[in-house]
N, C-alpha and C positions, 0 to 999 in steps of 0.2 A: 504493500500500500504506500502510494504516496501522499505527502500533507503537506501545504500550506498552512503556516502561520503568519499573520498577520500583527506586524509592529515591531516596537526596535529597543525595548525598554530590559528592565532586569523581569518583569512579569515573564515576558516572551521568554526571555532565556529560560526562565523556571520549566516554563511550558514544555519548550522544547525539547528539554535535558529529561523531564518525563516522559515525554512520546519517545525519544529515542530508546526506551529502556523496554518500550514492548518489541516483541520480537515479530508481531505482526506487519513493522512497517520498514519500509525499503530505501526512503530516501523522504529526505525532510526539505521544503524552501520556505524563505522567511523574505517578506518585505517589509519593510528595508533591509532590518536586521542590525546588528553589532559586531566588532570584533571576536567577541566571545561567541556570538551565536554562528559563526563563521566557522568554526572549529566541531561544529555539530550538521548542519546545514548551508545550504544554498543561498546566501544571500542576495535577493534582486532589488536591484536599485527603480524601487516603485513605493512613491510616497502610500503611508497607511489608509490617506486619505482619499488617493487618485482611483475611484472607483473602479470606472470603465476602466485602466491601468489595470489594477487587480485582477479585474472578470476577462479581459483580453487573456492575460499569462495564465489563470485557470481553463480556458476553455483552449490556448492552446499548448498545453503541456498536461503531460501526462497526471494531473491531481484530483486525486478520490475524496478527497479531504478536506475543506479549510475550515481554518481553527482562529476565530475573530479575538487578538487579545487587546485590544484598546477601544476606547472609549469611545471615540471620533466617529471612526468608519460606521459603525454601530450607528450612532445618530443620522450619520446620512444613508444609511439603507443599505449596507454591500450586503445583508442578508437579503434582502427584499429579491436584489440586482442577482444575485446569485442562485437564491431558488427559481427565478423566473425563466431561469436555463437551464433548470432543470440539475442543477449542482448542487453538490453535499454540502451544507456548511453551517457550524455548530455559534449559533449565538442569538440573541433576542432578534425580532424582527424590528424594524423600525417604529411602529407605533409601541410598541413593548417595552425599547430602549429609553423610553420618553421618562421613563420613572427612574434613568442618574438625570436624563437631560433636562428635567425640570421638578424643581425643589418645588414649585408651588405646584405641579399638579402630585407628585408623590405626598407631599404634607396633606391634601385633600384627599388621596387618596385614603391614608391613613384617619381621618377623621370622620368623611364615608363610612368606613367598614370599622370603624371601633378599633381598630390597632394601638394600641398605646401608645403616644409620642409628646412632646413639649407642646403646650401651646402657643398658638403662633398671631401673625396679621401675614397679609399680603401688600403690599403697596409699590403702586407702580407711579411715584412723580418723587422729588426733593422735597417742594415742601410738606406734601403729607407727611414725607417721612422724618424732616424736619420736627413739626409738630409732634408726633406721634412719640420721637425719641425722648423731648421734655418731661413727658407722661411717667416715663419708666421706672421701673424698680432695677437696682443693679444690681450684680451683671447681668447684661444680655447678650442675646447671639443673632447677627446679623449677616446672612449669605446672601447672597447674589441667585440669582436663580435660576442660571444657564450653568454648562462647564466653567469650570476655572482649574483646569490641575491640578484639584485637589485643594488650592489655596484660595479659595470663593469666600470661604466659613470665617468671621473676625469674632473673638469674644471682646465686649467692653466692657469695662469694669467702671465707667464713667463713664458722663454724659458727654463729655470733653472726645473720648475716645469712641465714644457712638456719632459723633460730627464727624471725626475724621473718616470714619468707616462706611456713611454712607456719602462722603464728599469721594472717596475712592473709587468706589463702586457704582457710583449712578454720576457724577461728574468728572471726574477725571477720565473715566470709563476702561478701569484698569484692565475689566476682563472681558471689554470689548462689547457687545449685544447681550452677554450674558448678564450684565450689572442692569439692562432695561426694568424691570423689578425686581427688587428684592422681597427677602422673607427674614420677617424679626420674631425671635422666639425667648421665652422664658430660657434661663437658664440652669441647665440640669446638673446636680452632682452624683459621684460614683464611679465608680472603675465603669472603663472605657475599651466593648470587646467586639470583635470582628469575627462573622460567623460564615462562610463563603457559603450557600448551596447548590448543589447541581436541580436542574428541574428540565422538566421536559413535557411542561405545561398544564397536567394534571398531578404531576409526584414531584416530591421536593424528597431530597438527601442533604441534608446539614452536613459542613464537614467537621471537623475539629476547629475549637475555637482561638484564636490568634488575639495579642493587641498589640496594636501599633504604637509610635511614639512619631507625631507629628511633628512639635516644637523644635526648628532651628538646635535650640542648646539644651543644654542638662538642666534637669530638674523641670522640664517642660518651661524654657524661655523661650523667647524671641516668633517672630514669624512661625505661620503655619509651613511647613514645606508638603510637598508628594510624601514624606513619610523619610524619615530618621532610623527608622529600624523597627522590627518586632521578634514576638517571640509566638509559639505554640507549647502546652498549649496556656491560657490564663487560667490562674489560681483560684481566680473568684468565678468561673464560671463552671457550675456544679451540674452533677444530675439532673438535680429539683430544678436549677433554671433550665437548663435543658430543656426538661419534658414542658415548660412556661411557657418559653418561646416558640416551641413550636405548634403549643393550641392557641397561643394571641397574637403570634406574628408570625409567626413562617408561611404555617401552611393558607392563614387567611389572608395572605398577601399574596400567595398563587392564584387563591381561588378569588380575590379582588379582580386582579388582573385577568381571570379569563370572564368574568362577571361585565368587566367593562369593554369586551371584547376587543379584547391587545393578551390573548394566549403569550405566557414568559417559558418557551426555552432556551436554555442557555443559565449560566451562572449568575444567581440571584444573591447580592453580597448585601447582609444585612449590618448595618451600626449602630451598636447596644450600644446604651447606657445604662448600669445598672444601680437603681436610684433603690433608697429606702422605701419607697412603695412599692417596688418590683420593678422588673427589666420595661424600659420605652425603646422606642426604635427612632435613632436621631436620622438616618437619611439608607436610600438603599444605593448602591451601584449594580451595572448590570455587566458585568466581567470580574475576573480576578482582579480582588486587591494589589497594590505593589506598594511597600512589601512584602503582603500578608501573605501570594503566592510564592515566597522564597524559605517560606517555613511551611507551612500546611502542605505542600506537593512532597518534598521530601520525606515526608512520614504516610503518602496515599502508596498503599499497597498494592491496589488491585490496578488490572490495565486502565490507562488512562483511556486509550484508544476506546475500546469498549463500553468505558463509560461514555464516551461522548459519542458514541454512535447509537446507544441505546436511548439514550437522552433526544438525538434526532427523530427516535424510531416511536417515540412515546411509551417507552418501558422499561424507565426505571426502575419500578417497581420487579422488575425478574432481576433484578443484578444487585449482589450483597457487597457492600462497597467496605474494605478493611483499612484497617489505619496500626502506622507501628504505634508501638506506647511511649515511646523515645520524644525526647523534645528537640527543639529547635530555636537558633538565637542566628537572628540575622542583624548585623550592624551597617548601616549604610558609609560608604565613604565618601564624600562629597566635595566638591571641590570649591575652595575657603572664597568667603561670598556669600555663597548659595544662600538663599531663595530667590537674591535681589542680582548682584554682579558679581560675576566671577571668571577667569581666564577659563584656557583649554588650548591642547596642545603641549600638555606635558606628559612624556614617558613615565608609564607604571612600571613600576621595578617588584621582585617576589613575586610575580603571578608563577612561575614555572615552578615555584619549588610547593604551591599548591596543588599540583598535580596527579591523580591517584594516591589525595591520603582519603579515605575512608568516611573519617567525621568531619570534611570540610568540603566545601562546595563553594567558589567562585561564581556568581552570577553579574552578569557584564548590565551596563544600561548604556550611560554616556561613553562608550568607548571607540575607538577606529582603529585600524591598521594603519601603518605607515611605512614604507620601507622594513619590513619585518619587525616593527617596533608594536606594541599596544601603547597610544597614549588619548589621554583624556580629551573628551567630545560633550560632554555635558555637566550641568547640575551634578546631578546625583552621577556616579561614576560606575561604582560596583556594591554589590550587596555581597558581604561575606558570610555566608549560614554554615553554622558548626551544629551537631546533632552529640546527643550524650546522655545519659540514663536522666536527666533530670535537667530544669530552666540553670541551675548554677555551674554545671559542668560544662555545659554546652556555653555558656555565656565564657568562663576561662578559656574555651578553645576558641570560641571568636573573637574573643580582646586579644589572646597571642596572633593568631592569625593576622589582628591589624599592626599587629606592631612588624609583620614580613613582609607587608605591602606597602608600597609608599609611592609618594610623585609630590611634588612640589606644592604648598598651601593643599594640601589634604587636611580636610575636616571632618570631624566625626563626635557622635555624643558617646558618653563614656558611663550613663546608665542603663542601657537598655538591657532591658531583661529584669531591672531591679522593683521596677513599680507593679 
C-alpha cells in the first residue's frame, strides 16, 4: 500500500514514523514534508494547502491512501476534493472541519447539545467588545474565532490586558479574517488535558490522554505558542473521568455533529479542563494534536493503517485499539524568539547519535536539508519524545536527550512533564 501524508510539521513526522511501522505499507509521500520526514518518505514539494496540487499527484501516482495531518487543507475541503474522485482519504469533510475552524459555531454547538463548557458571548464589532470587556469579572479568555496556530486563545487577567487582546485580534488583525469575531468566555480552572479520538462518524475510540504545555516559558509564562511540549499519559485524568467524558462529551459531540448533518470522521481532538464541578470541554480540533501526537502514537499499539481505514469504512467498532502502559515526555526545541521572531538556518548538531536508541524518538517540524547538513527552518524545530516505565523516567531521558542536540539560540522549557 501506498500513503500520502499531508503536511510538514512534527505531527506528520509522528504520523508517518507510525504508518511506517505497519508492514502493510510499501512506500510513504509527504507534502511538503521535512528533513526528518525525508528519511522515512517521499517528500513532494506541494504546499498542504494547494489543493488541486495535492489531488493532481494522488490521482497521478500510485496512492491508496491519504492521510490529512493539518488543519488548513481540512478547512478548505481536500477531503471533499478527494472523495469526489472517488479517492481514499482519512479526515473530516469540510463542513465537519468547521468545529476547529470556528470557535463560535463549536461553542454553540456545545451549548445546543448540553456538553459542558465555559460560558461565553459572541461579538462581532470593537466597540461591543469594547463595552462588553468593562462589564467583566477577571480573568477572562478571549479567542479569535477562525485559525490562528494554535495562538488565537489570550487569557487576561485585566481589563488593561483585555484592551490589548481585543485591539490584537479585531484591529491590528493579527490573525488575519480569523480575528473578524471573536468569543469571550469565563475563565476556567484545573488541570488542562488533551484526549485525541478516532471516529468514523457513528463510533468514537478515545485515545490515551496527553497534556500539553502551551506557554513560551517555564512555569506557564509568556505567549501562547503551537505547544512547548507534552506528556502521556496525565495524572489527573482517571477512570471515573474517563467513563464522564465520554457520556457528556465524547460521544455527544459525535452524535451532535451527525444531528446537525456534518457526519465527523477523522480525529476528533477534545480540550478538557478539569474544573471542581467536573471535566468542561474548552475547544475541539479536528486532527492530531502537535504535540500531543509525539507522545500518544508512540505508545498506539495496534496498526495505524487499519485503524484508519476502518474508520473510512464506518467500523470502528470491529477493531480493538491497544495502547502500551509506558509513558511519554516530549520536549519541544524551539528556536530563541519563538512565538514572535526568530532566525533559521542554523545546523543541528547530535541528531545522528539519536539514532536507533530504543526510548528516544527525534521528530522533525521546522527542519531542511542543506548540503547534507539538517538545519533549522522554523519556530518550533524538533520534538524530542523519550518513553520509560513512568512521566519521571521518561522526562530524565528527554532532558538528556536535549542537552545532545543543539544549534544556535535553541530554546526550550525545562518543566515539562512536571505539572
Amino acid at each position: 500500500m501506498n500513503i500520502l501524508v499531508i503536511g510538514s510539521g512534527g505531527r506528520e513526522h509522528a504520523i508517518i514514523w507510525k504508518l511506517s511501522q505497519s508492514k502493510r505499507v510499501d512506500k510513504i509521500y509527504c507534502a511538503p514534508g521535512n528533513a526528518g520526514i525525508s528519511e522515512l518518505a517521499e517528500c513532494v514539494d506541494i504546499s498542504a494547502t494547494n489543493i488541486k496540487g495535492l489531488l493532481d499527484f494522488a490521482l497521478s501516482n500510485p496512492v491508496d491512501l491519504t492521510v490529512v495531518g493539518m488543519d488548513d487543507p481540512l478547512m478548505l475541503g481536500v477531503v471533499d476534493a478527494f472523495e469526489n474522485k472517488g479517492l481514499k482519504i482519512f479526515g473530516p469533510k469540510q463542513n465537519a472541519a468547521i468545529i476547529e475552524g470556528s470557535k463560535i459555531f463549536s461553542k454553540d454547538l456545545m451549548k445546543k447539545y448540553n456538553i459542558p463548557t465555559a460560558g461565553y458571548v459572541v461579538i462581532d464589532n470593537v466597540d461591543s467588545a469594547n463595552d462588553y470587556i468593562k462589564k467583566c469579572d477577571y480573568p477572562i479568555v478571549i479567542k479569535a474565532d477562525g485559525l490562528a496556530l494554535g495562538k488565537g486563545v489570550l487569557i487576561c487577567s485585566t481589563y488593561e490586558e483585555a484592551q490589548e487582546a481585543v485591539d490584537t485580534i479585531m484591529v491590528d488583525k493579527k490573525f488575519g479574517d480569523a480575528g473578524d469575531k471573536i468569543v469571550i468566555e469565563e475563565f476556567l480552572t484545573g488541570p488542562e488535558v488533551s484526549v485525541l479520538s478516532f471516529c468514523d462518524g457513528e463510533n468514537i475510540i478515545p485515545m490515551v490522554s496527553a497534556q500539553d504545555h502551551k506557554r513560551a516559558f517555564d512555569g506557564d509564562e509568556g505567549l501562547n505558542t503551537g505547544g512547548m511540549g507534552t506528556f502521556s499519559p496525565s495524572k489527573y485524568y482517571t477512570d471515573e473521568i474517563h467513563k464522564e467524558c465520554i457520556e457528556t462529551i465524547y460521544e455527544p459531540s459525535l452524535k451532535a455533529m451527525k444531528s446537525e448533518g456534518r457526519p465527523f470522521t477523522g480525529i476528533m481532538f477534545f480540550g478538557l479542563m478539569l474544573t471542581e464541578k467536573g471535566p468542561k470541554l474548552l475547544e475541539y480540533n479536528a486532527r492530531f494534536g502537535d504535540p500531543e501526537a509525539q507522545v500518544v502514537l508512540p505508545r498506539l499499539q495496534t496498526d495505524l493503517v487499519d485503524i484508519f481505514e476502518y474508520a473510512i469504512e464506518g467500523k470502528l467498532n470491529e477493531i480493538d485499539v491497544k495502547w502500551d502502559d509506558k509513558a511519554a515526555v516530549c520536549v519541544i526545541l524551539a528556536s530563541g524568539g519563538y512565538p514572535v521572531k526568530y532566525e533559521k538556518g542554523y545546523e543541528i548538531k547530535g541528531l545522528q547519535a539519536q539514532k536507533n536508541k530504543d526510548d528516544v524518538i527525534v521528530f522533525h517540524a521546522g527542519t531542511k536539508k542543506v548540503d547534507d547538513k539538517i538545519i533549522t527552518n522554523g519556530g518550533r524545530v524538533l520534538g524530542l519524545t523519550a518513553i520509560g516505565k513512568d512521566i519521571d523516567e521518561a522526562r530524565d531521558i528527554a532532558y538528556k536527550t536535549v542537552e545532545e542536540v543543539d544549534f544556535t539560540n535553541k530554546h526550550f522549557r525545562k518543566d515539562i512533564g512536571i505539572k
